[in-house]
C-alpha positions as CSV (number, residue, x, y, z in Angstrom):
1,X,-66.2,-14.9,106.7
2,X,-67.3,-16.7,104.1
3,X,-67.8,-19.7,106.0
4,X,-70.0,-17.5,108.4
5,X,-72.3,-17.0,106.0
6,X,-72.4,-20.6,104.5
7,X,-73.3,-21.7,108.0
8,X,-75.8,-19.4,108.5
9,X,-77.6,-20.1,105.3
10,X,-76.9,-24.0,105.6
11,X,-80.8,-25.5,105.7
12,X,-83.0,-22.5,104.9
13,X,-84.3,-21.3,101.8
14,X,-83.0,-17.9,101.7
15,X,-82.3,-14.9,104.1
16,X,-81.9,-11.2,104.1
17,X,-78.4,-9.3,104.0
18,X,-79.7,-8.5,107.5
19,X,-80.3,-11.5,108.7
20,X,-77.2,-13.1,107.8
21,X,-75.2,-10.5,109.5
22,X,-76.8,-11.3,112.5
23,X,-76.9,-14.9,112.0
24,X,-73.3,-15.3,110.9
25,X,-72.0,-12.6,113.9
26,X,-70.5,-10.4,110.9
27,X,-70.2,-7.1,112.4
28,X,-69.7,-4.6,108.8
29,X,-71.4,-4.4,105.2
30,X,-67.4,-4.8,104.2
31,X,-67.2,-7.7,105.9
32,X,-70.3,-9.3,104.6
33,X,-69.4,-8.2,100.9
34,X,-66.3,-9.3,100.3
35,X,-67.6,-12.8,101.9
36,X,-70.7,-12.5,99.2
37,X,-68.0,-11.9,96.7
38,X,-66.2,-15.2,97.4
39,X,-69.2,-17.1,97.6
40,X,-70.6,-15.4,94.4
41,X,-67.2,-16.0,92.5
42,X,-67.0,-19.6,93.2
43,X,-70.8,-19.8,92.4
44,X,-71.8,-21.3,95.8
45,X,-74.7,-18.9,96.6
46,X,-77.3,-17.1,94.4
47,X,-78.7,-13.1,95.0
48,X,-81.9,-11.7,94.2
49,X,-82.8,-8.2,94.5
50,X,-86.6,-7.6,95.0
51,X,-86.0,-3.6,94.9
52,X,-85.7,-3.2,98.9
53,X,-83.7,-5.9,99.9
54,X,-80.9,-8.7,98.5
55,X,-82.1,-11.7,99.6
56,X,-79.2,-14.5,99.5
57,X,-79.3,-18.4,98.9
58,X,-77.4,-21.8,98.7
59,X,-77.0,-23.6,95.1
């Protein structure tokens, strides 16, 4: 899963926790966390959080 979501952000600046579900074809928030976890843990992506949405890139 966490490949999914490398993929999907993989040449663009950023997207929303929305749009990388639907991007990377993950189908619950579960699944999509415990990706971000990974990713976060091995300090691949970084997360911002303008008050309304997270909003997720590549490092």
């Amino acid at each position: 899963m966490a490949g999914q979501i490398w993929r999907a952000l993989e040449g663009k600046g950023g997207l929303t926790q929305k749009e990388i579900k639907k991007e990377a074809k993950l189908k619950t928030d579960k699944d999509f966390y415990l990706a971000l976890g990974w990713l976060l843990r091995e300090n691949k992506v970084m997360v911002q959080d303008d008050g309304k949405e997270l909003s997720i890139k590549l490092l």
